[in-house]
C-alpha positions in Angstrom: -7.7 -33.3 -8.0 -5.9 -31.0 -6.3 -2.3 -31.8 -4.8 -2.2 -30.8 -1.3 0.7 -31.7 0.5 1.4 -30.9 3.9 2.9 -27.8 5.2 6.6 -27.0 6.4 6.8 -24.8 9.3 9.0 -22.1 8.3 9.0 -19.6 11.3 7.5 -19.9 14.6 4.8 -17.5 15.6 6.9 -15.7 18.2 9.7 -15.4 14.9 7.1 -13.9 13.2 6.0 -11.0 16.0 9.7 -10.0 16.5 9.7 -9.1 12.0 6.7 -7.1 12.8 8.4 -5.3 16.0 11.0 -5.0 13.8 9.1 -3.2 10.8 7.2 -1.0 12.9 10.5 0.4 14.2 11.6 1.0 10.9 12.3 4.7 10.5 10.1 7.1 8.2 10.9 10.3 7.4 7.9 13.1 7.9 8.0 13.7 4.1 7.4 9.9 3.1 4.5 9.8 6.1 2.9 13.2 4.2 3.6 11.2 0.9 1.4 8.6 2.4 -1.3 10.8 3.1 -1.5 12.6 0.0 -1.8 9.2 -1.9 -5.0 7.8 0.2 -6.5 11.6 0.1 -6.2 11.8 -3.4 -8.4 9.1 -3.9 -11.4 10.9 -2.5 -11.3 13.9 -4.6 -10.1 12.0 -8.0 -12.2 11.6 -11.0 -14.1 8.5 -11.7 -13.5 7.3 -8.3 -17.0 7.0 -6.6 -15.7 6.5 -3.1 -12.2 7.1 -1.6 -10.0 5.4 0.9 -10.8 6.0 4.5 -8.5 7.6 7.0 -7.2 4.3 8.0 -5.5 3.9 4.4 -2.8 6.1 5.2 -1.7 4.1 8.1 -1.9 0.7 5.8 -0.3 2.6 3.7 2.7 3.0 6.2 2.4 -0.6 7.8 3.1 -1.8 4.2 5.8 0.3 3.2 7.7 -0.9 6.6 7.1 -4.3 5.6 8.3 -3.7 2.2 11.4 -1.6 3.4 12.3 -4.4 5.7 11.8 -7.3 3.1 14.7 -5.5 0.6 16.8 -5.1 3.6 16.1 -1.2 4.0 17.0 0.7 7.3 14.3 3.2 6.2 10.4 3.4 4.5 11.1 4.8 0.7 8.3 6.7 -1.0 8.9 3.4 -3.4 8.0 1.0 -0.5 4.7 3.2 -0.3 3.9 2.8 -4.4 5.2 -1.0 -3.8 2.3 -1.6 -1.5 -0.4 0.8 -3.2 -2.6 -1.3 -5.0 -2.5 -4.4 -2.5 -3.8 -1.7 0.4 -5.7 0.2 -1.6 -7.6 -1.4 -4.5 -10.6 -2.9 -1.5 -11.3 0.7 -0.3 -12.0 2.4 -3.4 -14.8 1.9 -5.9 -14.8 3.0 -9.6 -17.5 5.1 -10.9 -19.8 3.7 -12.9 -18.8 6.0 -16.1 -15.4 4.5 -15.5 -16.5 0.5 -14.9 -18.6 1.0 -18.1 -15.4 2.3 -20.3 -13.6 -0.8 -18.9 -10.9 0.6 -16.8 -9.9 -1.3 -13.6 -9.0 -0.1 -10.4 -5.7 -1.1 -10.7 -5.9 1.5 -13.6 -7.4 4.4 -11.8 -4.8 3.9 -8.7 -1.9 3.8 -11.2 -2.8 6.6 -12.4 -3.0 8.6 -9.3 0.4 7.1 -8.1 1.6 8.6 -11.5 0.1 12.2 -10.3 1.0 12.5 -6.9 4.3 13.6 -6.4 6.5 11.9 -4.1 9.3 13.1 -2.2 13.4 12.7 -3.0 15.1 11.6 -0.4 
């Protein structure tokens, strides 16, 4: 049986909206916002990837690295907050090809491996 004990409220909901005004005031330099980009582009044009992330990847892709900045206690996005949210915001809006699914490789895999090739900025 499953234990299911009841819930704590931690933060009220009005706590909650003032983190995410706070995240998406975060500041993010130009060259971590083009680092963005390049990651969710690269997925369309890589290898054994059989569809790429959309447009609207690259703004999850921002939206996660704010959240991530502001959960270490950052004042600013990192092009590690971007690689820190990667897979979570990516790995639903790509698909493997099927040479690749056949061989076994995940798309945890594939997306490490493009996060390995696409250069990111030094700050």
């Amino acid at each position: 049986m499953l234990d299911v004990r009841p819930l704590r409220v931690i933060m009220q909901a009005r706590e909650v909206q003032a983190l995410q005004r706070i995240a998406s005031e975060l500041p993010i330099d130009e060259q971590v916002l083009d680092y963005a980009v390049r990651v969710a582009r690269s997925t369309r044009t890589w290898p054994g990837l059989s569809q790429g992330a959309g447009p609207r990847a690259s703004i999850a892709l921002v939206r996660g690295g704010r959240a991530r900045a502001l959960l270490r206690g950052g004042e600013f996005v990192t092009p590690d907050d971007i690689k820190g949210c990667a897979l979570a915001v990516l790995r639903h809006r790509v698909r493997l090809s099927p040479e690749l699914d056949i061989e076994g490789l995940s798309v945890d895999q594939v997306l490490r491996q493009i996060l390995d090739q696409v250069s990111a900025p030094r700050l």
